[in-house]
C-alpha positions in Angstrom: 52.0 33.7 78.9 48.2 32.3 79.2 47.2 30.7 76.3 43.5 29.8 75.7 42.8 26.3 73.8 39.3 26.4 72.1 38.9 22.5 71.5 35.4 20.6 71.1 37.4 17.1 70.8 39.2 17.6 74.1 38.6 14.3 76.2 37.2 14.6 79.9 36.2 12.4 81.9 32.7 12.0 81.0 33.7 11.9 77.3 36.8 9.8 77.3 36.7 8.8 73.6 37.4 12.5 72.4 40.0 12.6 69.9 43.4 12.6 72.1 46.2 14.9 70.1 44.9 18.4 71.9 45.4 16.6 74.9 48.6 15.2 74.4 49.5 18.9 72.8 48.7 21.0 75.5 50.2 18.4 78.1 53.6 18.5 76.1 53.5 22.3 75.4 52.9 22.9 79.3 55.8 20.2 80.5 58.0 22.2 78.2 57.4 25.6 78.1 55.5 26.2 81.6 52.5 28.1 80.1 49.3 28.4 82.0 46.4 26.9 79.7 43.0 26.8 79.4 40.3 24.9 78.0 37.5 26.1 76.3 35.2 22.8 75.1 32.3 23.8 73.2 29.6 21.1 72.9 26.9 20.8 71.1 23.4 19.2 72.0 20.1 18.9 71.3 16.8 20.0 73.0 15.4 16.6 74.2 11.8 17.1 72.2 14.3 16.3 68.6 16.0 13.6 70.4 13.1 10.7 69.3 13.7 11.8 66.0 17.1 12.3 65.7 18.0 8.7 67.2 21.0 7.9 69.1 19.1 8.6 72.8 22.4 7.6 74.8 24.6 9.6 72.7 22.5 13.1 73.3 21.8 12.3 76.6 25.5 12.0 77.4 26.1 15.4 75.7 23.5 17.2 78.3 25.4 15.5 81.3 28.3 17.3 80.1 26.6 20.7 79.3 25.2 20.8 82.6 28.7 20.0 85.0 29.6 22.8 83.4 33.4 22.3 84.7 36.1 19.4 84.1 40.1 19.6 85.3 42.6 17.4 83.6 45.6 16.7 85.3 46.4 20.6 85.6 44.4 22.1 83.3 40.7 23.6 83.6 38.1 22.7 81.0 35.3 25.2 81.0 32.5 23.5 79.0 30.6 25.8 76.5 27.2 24.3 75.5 25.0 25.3 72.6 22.4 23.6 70.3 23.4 21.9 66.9 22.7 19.7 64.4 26.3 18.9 63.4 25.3 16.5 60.2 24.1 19.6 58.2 27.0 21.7 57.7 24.9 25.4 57.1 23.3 24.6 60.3 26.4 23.9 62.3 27.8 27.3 60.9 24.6 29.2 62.2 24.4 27.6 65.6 28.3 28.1 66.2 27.9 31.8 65.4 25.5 31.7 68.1 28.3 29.9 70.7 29.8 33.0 72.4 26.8 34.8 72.8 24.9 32.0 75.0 28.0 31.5 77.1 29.1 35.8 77.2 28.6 35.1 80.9 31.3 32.8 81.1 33.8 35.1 78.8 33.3 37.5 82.4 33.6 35.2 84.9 36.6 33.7 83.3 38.7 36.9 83.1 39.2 35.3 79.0 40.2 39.2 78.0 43.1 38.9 79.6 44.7 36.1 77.6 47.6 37.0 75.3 46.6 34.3 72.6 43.7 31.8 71.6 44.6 28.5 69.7 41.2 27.3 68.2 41.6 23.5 67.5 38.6 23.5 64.6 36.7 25.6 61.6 33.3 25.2 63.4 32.3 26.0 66.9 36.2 26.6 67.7 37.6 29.2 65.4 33.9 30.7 65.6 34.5 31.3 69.0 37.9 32.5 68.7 36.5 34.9 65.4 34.2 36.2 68.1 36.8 36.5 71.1 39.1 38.2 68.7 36.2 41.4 67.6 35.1 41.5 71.0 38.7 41.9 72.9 41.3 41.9 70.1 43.2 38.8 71.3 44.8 37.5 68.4 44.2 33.8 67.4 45.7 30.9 65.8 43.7 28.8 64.0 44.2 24.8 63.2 42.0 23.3 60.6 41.2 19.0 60.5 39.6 17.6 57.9 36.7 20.1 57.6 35.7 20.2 53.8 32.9 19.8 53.7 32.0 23.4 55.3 33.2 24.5 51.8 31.0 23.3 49.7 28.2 26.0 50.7 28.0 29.6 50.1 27.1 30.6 53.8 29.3 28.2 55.6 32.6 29.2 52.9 31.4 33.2 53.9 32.5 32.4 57.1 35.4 30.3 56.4 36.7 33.5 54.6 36.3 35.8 57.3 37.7 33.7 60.5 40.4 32.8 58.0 40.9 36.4 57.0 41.1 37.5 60.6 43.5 34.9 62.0 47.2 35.7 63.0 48.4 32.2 61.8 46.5 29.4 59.9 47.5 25.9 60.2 46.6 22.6 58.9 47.3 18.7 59.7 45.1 17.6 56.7 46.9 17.9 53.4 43.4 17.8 52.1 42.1 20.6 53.3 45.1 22.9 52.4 44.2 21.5 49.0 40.6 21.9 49.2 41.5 25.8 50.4 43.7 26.7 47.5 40.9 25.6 45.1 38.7 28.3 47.3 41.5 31.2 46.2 42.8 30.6 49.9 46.4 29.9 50.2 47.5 31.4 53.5 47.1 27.6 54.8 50.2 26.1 56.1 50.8 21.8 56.2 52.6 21.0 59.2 52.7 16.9 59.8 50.9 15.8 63.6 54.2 13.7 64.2 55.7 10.4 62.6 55.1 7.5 65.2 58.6 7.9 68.1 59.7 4.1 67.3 60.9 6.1 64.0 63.0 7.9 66.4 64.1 4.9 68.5 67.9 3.9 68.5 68.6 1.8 65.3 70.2 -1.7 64.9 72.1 -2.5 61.2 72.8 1.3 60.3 75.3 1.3 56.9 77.8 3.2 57.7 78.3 6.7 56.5 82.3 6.7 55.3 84.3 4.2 53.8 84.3 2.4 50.5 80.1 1.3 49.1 80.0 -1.9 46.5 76.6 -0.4 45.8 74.3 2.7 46.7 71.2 0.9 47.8 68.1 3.3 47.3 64.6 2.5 48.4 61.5 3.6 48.0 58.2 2.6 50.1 55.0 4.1 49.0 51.8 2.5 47.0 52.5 2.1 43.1 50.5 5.1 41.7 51.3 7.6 38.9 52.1 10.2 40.9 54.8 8.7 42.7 56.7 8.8 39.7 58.8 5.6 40.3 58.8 4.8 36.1 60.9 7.6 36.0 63.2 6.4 38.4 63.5 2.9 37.3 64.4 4.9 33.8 66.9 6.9 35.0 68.7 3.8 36.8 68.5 2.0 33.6 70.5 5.5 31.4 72.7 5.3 34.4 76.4 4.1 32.5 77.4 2.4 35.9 73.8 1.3 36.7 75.7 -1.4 38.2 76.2 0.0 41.1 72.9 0.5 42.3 71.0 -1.7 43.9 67.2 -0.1 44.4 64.3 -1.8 46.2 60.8 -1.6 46.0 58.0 -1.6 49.4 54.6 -1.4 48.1 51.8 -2.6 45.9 49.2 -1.0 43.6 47.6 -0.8 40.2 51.2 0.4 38.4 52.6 -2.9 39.7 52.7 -4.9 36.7 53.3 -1.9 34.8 56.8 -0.8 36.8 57.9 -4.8 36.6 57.5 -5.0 32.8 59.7 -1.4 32.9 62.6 -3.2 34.7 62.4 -5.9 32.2 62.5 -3.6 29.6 65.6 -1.8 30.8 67.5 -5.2 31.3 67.4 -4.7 35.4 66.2 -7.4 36.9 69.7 -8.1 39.4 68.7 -4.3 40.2 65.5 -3.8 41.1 63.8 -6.0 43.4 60.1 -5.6 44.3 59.4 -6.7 47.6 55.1 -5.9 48.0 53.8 -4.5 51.2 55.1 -3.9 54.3 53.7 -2.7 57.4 54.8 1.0 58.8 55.9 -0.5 62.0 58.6 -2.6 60.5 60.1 0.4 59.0 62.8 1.6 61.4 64.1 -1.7 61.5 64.6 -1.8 57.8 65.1 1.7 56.4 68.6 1.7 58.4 70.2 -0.6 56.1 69.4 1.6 53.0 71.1 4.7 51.6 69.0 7.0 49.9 64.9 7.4 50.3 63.9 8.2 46.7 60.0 9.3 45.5 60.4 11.7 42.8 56.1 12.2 43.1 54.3 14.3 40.9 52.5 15.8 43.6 52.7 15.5 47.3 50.4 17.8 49.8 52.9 16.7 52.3 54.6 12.7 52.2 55.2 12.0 55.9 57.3 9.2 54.3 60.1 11.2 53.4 60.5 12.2 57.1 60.1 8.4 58.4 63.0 8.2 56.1 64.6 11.2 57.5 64.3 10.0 61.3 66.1 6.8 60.3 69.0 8.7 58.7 68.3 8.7 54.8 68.8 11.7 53.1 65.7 11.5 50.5 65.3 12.4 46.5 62.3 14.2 45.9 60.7 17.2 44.3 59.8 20.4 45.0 55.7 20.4 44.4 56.1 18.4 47.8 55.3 20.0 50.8 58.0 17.8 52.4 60.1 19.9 50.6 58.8 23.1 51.7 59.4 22.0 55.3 63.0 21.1 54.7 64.3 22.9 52.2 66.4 25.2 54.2 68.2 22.0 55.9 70.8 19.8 54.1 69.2 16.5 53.9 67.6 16.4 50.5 68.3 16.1 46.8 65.6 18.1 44.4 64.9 16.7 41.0 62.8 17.2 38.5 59.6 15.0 38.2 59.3 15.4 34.7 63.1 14.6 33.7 64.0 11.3 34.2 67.7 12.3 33.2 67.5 15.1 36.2 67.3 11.8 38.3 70.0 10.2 36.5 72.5 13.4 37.0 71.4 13.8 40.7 72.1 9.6 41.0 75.6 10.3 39.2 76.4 13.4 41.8 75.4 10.8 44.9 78.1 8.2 43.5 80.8 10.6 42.6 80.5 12.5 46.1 79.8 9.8 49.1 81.2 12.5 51.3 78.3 14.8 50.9 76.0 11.8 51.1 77.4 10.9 54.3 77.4 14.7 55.7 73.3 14.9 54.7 73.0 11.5 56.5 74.2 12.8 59.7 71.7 15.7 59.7 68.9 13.7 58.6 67.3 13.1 61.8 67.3 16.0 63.5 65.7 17.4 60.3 63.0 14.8 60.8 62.3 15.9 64.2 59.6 18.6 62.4 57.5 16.0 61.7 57.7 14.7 65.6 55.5 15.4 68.4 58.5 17.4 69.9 59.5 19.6 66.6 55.3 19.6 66.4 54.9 21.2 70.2 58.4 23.4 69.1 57.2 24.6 66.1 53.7 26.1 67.6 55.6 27.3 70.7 57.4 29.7 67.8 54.2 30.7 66.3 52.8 31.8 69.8 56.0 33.9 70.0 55.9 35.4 66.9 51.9 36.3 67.0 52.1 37.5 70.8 55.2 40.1 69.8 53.2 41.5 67.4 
């Protein structure tokens, strides 16, 4: 299988401060799976008469180095460099000069022998999937396209024209910016699928003061760690804890801090449960794993969630986790037993699924089990796994 990375924030050696994660993807994919790759870095630069009077001298002038080597390897893997002329702050620019990419490097397309690759993975909208776009009328090699933060190439007519069509013409479209997935369903384009970059691996680290799964609980303790914000929905929970006729066995803590703050606190006075709910204010992500273990349940009943890479942090340290279905944590895990679905809008859903959790420990402890290896989805090993599949399943076709 030779797979062709299109990646403009691949790191060489004369650009060491590149964004990292293709990097680290390609080198992970390759120890794994033993596919030859190749690197395709487009970058851009400007003809040194603008250079007075776009500032930045040392900046440009690096970017001409690199045009003219021409030619990089890292570790095992050749980096062909690709340079054209942009002016990358002004987005309908950018989209004309990238269309213009494979035509003032067809030589290389040649010399490469790039027809013969079963699949392209472009890395960006603009030069990459451009490129790809191009690659895939000229030789039909189908492409896989992964989008980063890139809205604002839809917020004009031309540049959204050729969203559409390199969109429109891709065998798989992916996503690490919940974002932009968002930003493309308000466009009428929903073929966009959220997968999470990876959870840091001290999530996945052996744990130290794990509750155990079996036995007899005095309490369920639930947590939730997220910043206090309507859509998290935590009023409702702290409701349905308070209509909960043996609300006495649940302990539930609080990580975080926000405007609802006040708001959730005069809530638990309210419902008489101050010996229940404790609020312990902001915590930083690193101390996690150390403390999630000790907890049951991960519950954030939200509103709306693009994606809540919290619920797999949660996940990884063996929590099965409450949460809703207009997450797209859910739509990730849904197939796996390691999740309760509620509804947002009901606190009394909460309460019923709370009731099922006490009166079936057994089932709590059997999601438990399975909870990390669920989580592994949002790791850099499910994240190299799950693109290894969707090489598969475009190269069959």
């Amino acid at each position: 299988m030779r797979i062709l990375q299109i990646a403009s924030i691949f790191p060489v050696k004369d650009s060491p401060m590149e964004n990292p994660y293709v990097q680290q993807f390609v080198t992970r994919y390759m120890g794994r799976y033993k596919a030859k790759m190749e690197i395709i870095k487009p970058v851009s630069f400007l003809p040194e008469v603008f250079i007075p009077f776009k500032g930045r001298k040392e900046y440009w002038t690096q970017k001409r180095q690199l045009c003219r080597k021409g030619r990089y390897t890292s570790g095992d893997i050749p980096v062909t460099i690709w340079p054209y002329v942009s002016v990358g702050s002004i987005s309908s620019l950018h989209t004309f000069f990238s269309s213009r990419v494979f035509w003032h490097n067809k030589n290389k397309v040649e010399q490469e022998n790039i027809s013969h690759c079963n699949l392209i993975h472009a890395h960006y909208l603009f030069p990459d999937g451009m490129i790809a776009y191009q690659l895939h009328k000229k030789y039909g090699i189908p492409y896989i396209l992964t989008l980063q933060q890139e809205l604002r190439f839809l917020k004009n007519s031309y540049s959204l024209r050729w969203v559409k069509k390199i969109i429109e013409n891709a065998a798989k479209v992916i996503t690490l910016s919940p974002q932009m997935a968002e930003g493309m369903k308000e466009k009428g384009i929903h073929r966009v699928q959220v997968v999470p970059l990876g959870i840091a691996e001290y999530f996945f680290e052996k744990k130290q003061n794990v509750r155990p799964l079996t036995g007899k609980r005095e309490k369920l303790k639930l947590l939730s760690v997220c910043n206090l914000l309507p859509v998290k929905n935590l009023g409702a929970v702290i409701k349905a804890v308070g209509s909960l006729p043996e609300k006495e066995k649940i302990d539930y803590t609080i990580y975080g801090t926000g405007p609802l703050e006040s708001e959730l606190k005069a809530l638990v006075t309210k419902w008489d449960l101050n010996d229940i709910v404790h609020f312990k204010g902001a915590i930083e992500n690193k101390e996690l794993p150390a403390l999630m273990p000790a907890y049951d349940v991960f519950i954030q009943p939200s509103f709306k969630e693009t994606l809540g890479l919290s619920y797999f942090e949660a996940l990884a340290c063996g929590l099965p986790v409450i949460l809703t279905e207009n997450t797209g944590a859910y739509e990730l895990i849904k197939d796996k037993d390691v999740y309760y679905s509620v509804d947002p809008h009901d606190p009394v859903s909460i309460t019923h699924c709370l009731q099922n959790i006490l009166s079936d420990p057994e089932s709590l402890a059997r999601k438990a089990l399975q909870a990390p290896e669920a989580a592994k989805i949002a790791s850099w090993e499910g994240f190299v796994e799950f693109f290894h599949e969707r090489y598969r399943e475009v190269i069959k076709k």
